[in-house]
N, CA, C and O atoms as CSV, one atom per row, in Angstrom:
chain,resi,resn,atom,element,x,y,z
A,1,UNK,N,N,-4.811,8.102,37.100
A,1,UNK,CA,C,-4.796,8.962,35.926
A,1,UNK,C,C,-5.405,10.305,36.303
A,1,UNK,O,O,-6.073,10.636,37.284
A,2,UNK,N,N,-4.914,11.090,35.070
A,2,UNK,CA,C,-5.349,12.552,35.847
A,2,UNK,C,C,-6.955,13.278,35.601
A,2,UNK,O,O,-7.376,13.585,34.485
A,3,UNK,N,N,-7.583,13.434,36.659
A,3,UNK,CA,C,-9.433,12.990,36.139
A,3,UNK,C,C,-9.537,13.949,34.503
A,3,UNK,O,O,-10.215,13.598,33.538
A,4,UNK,N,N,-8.688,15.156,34.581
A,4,UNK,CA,C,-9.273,15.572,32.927
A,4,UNK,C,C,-8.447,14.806,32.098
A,4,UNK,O,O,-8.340,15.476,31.071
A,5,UNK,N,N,-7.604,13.452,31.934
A,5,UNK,CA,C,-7.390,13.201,31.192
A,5,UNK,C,C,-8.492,11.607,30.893
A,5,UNK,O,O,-8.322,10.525,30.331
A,6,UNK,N,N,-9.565,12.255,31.609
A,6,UNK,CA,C,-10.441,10.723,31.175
A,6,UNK,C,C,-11.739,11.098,30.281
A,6,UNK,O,O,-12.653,10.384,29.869
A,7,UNK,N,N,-11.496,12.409,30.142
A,7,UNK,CA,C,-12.532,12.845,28.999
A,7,UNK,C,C,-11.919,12.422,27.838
A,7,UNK,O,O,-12.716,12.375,26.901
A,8,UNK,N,N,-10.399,11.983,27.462
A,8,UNK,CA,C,-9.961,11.689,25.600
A,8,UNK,C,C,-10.452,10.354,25.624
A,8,UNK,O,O,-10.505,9.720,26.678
A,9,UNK,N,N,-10.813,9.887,24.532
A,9,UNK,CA,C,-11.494,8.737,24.200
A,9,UNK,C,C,-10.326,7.635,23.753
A,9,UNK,O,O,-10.267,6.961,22.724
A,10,UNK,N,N,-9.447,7.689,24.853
A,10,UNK,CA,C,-8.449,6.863,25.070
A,10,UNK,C,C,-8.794,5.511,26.118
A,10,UNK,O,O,-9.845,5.412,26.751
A,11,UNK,N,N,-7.899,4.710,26.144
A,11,UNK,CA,C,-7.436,3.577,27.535
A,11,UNK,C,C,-6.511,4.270,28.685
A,11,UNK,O,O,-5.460,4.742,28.251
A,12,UNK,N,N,-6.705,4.383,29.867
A,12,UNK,CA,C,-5.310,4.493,30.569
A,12,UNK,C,C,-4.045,3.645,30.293
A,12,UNK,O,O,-2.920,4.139,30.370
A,13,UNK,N,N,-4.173,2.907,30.109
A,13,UNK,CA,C,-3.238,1.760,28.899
A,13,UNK,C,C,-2.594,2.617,28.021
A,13,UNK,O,O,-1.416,2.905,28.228
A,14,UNK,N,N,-3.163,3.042,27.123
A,14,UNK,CA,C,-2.457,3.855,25.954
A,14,UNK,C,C,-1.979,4.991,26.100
A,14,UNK,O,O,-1.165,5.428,25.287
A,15,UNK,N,N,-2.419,5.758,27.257
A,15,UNK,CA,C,-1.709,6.922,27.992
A,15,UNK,C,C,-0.522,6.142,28.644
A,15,UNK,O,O,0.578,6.211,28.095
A,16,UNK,N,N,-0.632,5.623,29.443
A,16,UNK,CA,C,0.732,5.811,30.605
A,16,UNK,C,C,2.192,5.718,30.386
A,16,UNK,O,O,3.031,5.917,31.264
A,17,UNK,N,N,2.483,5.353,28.957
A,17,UNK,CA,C,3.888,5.659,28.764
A,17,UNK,C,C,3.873,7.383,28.085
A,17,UNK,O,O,4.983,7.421,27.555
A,18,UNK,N,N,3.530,8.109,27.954
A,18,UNK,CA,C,3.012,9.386,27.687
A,18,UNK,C,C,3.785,10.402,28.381
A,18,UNK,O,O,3.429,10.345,29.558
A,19,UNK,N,N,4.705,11.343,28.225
A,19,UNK,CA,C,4.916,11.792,28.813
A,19,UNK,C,C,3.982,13.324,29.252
A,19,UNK,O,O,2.879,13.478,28.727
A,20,UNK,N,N,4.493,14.339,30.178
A,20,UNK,CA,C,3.485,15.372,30.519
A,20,UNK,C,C,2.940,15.958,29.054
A,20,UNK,O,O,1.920,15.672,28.427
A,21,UNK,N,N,4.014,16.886,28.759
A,21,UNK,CA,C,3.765,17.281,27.192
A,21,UNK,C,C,2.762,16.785,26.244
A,21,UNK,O,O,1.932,17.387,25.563
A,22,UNK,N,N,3.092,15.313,26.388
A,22,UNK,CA,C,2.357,14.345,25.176
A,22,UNK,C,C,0.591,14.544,25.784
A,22,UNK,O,O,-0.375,14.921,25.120
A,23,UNK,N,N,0.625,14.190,27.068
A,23,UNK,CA,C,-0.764,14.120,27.619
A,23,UNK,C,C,-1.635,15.341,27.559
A,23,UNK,O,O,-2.860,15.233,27.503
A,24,UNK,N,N,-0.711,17.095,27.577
A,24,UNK,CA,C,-1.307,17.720,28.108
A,24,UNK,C,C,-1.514,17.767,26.548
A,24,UNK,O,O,-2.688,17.991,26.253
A,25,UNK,N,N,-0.620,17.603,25.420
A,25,UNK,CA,C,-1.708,18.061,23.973
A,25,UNK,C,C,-2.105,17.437,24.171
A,25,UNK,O,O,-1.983,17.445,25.396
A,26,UNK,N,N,-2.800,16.436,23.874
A,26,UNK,CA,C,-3.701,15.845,23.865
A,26,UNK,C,C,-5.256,16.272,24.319
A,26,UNK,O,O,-6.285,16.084,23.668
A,27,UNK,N,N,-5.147,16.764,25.342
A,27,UNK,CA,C,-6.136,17.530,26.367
A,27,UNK,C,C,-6.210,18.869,25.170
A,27,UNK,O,O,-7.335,19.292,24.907
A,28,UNK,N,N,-5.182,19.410,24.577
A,28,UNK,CA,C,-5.064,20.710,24.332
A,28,UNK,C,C,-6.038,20.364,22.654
A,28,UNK,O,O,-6.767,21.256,22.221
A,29,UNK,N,N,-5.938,19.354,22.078
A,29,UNK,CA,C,-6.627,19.380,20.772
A,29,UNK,C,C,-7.988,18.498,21.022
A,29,UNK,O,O,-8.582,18.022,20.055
A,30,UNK,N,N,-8.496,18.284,22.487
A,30,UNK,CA,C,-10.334,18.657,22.846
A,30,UNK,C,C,-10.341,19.140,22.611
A,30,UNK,O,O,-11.149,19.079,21.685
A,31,UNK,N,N,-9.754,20.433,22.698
A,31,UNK,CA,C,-10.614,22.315,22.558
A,31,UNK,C,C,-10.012,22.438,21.347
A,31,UNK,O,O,-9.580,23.564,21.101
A,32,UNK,N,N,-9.831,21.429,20.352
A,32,UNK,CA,C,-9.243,22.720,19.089
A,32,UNK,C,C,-9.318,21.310,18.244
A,32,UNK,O,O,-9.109,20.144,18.579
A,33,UNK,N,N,-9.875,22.187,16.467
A,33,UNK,CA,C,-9.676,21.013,15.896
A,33,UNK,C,C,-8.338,20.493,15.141
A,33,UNK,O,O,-8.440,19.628,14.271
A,34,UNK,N,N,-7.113,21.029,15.490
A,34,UNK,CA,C,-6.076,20.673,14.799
A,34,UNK,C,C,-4.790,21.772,15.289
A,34,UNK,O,O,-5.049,22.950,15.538
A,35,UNK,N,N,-3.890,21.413,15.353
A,35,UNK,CA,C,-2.708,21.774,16.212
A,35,UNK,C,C,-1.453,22.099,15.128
A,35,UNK,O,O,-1.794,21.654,14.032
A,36,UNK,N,N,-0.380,22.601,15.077
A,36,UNK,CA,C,0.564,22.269,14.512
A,36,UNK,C,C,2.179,22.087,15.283
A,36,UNK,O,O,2.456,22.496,16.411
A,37,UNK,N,N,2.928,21.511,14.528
A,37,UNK,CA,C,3.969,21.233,15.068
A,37,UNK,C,C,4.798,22.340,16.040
A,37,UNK,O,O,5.204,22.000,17.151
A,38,UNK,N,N,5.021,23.797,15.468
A,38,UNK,CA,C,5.114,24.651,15.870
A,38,UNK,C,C,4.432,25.317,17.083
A,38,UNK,O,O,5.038,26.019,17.893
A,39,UNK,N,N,3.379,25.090,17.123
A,39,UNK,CA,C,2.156,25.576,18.155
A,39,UNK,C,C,2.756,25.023,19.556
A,39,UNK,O,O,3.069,25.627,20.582
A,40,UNK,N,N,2.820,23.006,19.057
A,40,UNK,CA,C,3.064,22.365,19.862
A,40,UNK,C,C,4.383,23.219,20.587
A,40,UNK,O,O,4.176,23.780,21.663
A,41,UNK,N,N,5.776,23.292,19.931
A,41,UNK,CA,C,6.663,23.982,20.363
A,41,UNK,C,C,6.798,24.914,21.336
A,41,UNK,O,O,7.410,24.866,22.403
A,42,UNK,N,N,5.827,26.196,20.584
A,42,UNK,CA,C,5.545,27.309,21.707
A,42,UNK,C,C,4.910,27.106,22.823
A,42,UNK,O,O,5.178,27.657,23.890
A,43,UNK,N,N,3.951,26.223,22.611
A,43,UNK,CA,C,3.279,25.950,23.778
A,43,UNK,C,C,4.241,24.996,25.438
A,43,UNK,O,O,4.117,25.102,26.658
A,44,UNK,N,N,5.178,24.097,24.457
A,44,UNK,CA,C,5.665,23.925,25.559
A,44,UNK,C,C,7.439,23.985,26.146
A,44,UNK,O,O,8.166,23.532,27.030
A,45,UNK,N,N,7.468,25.165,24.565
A,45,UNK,CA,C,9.145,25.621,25.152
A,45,UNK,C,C,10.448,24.547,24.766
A,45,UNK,O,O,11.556,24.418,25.289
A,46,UNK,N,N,9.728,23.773,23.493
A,46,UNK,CA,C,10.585,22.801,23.433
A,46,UNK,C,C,11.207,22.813,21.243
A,46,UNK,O,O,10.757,23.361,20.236
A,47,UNK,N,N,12.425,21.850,21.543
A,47,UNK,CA,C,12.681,22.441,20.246
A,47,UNK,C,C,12.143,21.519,19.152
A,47,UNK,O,O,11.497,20.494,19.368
A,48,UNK,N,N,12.579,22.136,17.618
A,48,UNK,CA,C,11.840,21.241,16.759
A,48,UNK,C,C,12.232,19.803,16.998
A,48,UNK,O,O,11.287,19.015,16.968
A,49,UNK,N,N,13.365,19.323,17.215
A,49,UNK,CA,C,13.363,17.992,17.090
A,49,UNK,C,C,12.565,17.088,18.508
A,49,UNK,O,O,11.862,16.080,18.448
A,50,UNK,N,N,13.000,17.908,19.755
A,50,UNK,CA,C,11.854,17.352,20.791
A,50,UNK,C,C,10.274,17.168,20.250
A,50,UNK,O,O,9.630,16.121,20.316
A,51,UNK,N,N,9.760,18.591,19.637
A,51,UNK,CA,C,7.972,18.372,19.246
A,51,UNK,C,C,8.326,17.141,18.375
A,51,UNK,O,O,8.093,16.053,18.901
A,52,UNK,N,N,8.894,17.139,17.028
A,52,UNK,CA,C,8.731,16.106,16.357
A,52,UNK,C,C,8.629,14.613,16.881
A,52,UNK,O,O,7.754,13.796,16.596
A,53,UNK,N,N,10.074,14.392,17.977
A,53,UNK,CA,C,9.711,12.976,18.575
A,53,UNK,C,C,8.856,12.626,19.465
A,53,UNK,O,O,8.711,11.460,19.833
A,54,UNK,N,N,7.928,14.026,20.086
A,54,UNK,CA,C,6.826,13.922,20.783
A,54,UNK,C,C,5.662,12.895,20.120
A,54,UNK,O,O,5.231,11.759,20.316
A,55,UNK,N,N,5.389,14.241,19.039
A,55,UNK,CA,C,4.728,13.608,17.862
A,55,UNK,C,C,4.334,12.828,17.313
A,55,UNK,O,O,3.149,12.520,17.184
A,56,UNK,N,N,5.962,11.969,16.533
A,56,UNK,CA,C,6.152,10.714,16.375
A,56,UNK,C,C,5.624,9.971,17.327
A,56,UNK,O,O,4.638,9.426,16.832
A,57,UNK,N,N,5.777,9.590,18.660
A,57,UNK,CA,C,5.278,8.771,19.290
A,57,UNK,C,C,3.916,8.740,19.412
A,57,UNK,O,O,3.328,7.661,19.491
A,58,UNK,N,N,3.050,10.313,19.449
A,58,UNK,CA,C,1.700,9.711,19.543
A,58,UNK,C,C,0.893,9.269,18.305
A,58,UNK,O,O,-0.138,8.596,18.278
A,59,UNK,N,N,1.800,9.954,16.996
A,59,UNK,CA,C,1.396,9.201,15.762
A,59,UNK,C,C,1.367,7.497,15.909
A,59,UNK,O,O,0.312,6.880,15.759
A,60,UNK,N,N,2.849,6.717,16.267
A,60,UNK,CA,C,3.019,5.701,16.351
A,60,UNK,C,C,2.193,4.778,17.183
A,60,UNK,O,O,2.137,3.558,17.031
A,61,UNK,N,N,1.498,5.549,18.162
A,61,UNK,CA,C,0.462,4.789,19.051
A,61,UNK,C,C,-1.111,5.117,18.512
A,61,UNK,O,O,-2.142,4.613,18.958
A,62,UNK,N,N,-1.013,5.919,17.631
A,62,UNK,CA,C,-2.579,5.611,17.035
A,62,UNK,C,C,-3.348,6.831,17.993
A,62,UNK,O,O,-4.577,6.772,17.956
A,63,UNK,N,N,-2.956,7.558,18.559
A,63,UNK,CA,C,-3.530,8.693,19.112
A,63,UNK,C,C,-3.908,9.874,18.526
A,63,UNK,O,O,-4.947,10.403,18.920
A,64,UNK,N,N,-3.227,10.411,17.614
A,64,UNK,CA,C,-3.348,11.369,16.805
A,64,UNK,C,C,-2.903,11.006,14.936
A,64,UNK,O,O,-1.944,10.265,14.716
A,65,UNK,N,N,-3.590,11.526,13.922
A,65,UNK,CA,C,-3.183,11.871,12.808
A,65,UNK,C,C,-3.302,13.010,12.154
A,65,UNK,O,O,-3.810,14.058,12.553
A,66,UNK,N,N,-2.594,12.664,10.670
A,66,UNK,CA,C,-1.720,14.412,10.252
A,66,UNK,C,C,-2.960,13.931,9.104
A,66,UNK,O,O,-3.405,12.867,8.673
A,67,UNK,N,N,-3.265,15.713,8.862
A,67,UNK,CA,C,-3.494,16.258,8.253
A,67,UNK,C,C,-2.599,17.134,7.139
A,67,UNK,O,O,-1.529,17.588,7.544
A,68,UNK,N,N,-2.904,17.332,6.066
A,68,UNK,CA,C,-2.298,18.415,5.349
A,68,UNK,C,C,-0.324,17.699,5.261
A,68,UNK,O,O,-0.055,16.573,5.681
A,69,UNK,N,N,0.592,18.505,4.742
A,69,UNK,CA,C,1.620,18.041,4.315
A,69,UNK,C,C,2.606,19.403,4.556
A,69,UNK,O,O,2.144,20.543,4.609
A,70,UNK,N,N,3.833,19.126,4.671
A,70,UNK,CA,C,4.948,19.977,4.726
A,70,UNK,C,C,4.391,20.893,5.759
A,70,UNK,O,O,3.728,20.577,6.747
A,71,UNK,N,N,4.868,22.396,5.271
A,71,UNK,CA,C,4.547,23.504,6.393
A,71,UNK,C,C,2.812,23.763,6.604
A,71,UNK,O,O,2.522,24.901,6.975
A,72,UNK,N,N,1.796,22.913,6.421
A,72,UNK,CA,C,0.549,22.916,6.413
A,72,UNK,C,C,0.403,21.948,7.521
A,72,UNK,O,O,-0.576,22.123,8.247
A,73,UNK,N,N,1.156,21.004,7.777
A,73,UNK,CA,C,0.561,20.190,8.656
A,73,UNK,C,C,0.071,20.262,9.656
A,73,UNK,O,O,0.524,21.031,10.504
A,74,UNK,N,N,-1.190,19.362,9.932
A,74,UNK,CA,C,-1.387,19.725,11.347
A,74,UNK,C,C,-1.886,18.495,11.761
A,74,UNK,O,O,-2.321,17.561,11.088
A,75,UNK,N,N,-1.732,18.657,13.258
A,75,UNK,CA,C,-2.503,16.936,14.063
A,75,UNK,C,C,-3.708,16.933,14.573
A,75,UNK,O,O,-4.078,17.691,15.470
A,76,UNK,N,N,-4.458,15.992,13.975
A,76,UNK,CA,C,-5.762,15.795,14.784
A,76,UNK,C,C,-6.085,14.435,16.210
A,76,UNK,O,O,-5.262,13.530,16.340
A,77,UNK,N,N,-6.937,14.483,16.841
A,77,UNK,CA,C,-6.860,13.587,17.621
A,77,UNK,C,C,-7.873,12.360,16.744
A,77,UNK,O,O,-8.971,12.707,16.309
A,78,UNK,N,N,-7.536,11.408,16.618
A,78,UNK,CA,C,-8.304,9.928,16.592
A,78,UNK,C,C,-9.132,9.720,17.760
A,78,UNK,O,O,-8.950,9.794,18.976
A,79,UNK,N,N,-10.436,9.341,16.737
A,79,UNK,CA,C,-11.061,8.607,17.987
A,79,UNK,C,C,-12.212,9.905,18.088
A,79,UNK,O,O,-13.070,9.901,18.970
């Protein structure tokens, strides 16, 4: 695993199906308290429906939750 990704208060378990993107937010909302879908986007050049199924997946694994609703939303990290 990648040594800064052993500061999130994760398992390597729960990372490794993760792809780069997924891991590096992750890393990216240590330093911040909440992200948005869009952000996610710019940050990694990808379109809305890619961020969303990013998303989705780390919602679905219990890694991150939403805050706020519609164009307010934003993700926090769990944990």
């Amino acid at each position: 695993m990648n040594p800064s990704l052993s500061a999130l208060p994760f398992s390597p378990a729960q990372l490794e199906d993760l792809n780069q993107r997924q891991r590096q937010f992750l890393l990216m909302l240590t330093g911040s308290e909440s992200l948005s879908r869009q952000e996610y986007e710019k940050a990694f050049n990808v379109s809305d429906r890619t961020a969303k199924e990013d998303l989705k997946k780390l919602r679905e694994l219990g890694l991150i939750h939403t805050q706020g609703s519609a164009r307010s939303l934003r993700y926090r990290l769990i944990g």
